[in-house]
C-alpha positions in Angstrom: 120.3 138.7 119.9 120.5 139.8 116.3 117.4 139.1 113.8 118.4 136.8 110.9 115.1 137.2 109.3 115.6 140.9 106.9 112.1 141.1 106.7 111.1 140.4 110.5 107.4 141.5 109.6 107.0 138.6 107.4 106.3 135.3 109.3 108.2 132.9 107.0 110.6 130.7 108.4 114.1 130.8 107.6 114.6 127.3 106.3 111.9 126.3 103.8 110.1 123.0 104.6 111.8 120.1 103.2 108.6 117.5 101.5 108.3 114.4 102.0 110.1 111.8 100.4 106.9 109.7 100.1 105.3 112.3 97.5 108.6 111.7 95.3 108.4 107.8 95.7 104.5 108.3 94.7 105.4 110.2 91.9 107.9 107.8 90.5 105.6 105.0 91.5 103.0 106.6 89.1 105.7 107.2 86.0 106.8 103.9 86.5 103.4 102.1 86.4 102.5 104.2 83.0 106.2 103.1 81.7 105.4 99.4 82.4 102.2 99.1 80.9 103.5 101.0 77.9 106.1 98.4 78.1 104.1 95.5 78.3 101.6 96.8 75.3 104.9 97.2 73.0 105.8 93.6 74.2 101.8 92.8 72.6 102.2 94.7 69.5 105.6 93.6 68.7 106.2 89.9 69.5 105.9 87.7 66.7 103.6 84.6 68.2 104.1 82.3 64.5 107.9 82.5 64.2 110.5 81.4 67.4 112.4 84.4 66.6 111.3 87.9 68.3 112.5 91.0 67.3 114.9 93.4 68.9 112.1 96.0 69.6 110.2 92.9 71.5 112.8 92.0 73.6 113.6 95.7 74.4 110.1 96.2 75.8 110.1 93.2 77.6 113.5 94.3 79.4 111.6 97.8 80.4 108.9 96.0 81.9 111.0 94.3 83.8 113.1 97.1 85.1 109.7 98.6 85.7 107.9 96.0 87.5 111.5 95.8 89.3 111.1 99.7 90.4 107.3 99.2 91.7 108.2 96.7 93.9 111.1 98.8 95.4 108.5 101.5 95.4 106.2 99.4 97.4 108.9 98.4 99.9 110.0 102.2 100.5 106.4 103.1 101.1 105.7 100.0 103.0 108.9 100.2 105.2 108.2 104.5 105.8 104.8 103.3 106.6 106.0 100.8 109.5 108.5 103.5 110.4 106.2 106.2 111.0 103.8 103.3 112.8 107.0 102.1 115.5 107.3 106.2 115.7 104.4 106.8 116.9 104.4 104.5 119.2 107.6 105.5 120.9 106.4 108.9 121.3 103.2 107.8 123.3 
C-alpha cells in the first residue's frame, strides 16, 4: 500500500480536524449579544419620549434588537438541542 502522507516522518493527519460548530454558534452568540445591547442603547438615545412620533433612526434600532434578540434565542436552541444531542449520544454508546 502506497503512503499518501509526502512527508511520512511528520505525524500530521491527512484531513485537518474540522471544529466544532458550537465555537461558531458561541461566537455569533457573543457578536450578537454586543449588537443587541448596542441596539437597544440607540433605541434609549434616540426615541423621543415627549412627542408620539419617533424617528427613523429609533425605529431602525428597535428592528436590530429585535433581529438580535431573535438570533440569541436560535442561538440558545442550537446550543441547547447539540447539548441534548451529545447527552442521548452518550448514552447510546454506553
Amino acid at each position: 500500500m502506497t503512503d499518501l502522507n509526502p512527508h511520512s516522518s511528520v505525524a500530521r493527519p491527512l484531513v485537518p480536524r474540522r471544529r466544532s460548530f458550537v465555537i461558531q454558534v458561541l461566537i455569533v452568540l457573543g457578536c450578537a449579544v454586543i449588537l443587541t445591547g448596542g441596539a437597544i442603547f440607540g433605541v434609549a438615545a434616540t426615541c423621543n419620549i415627549d412627542s408620539s412620533h419617533n424617528s427613523r433612526w429609533a425605529k431602525m434600532f428597535a428592528w436590530s434588537a429585535v433581529t438580535g434578540l431573535a438570533i440569541i434565542v436560535l442561538c440558545v436552541l442550537f446550543i441547547a438541542a447539540w447539548g441534548g444531542w451529545m447527552i442521548v449520544r452518550k448514552i447510546r454508546e454506553n
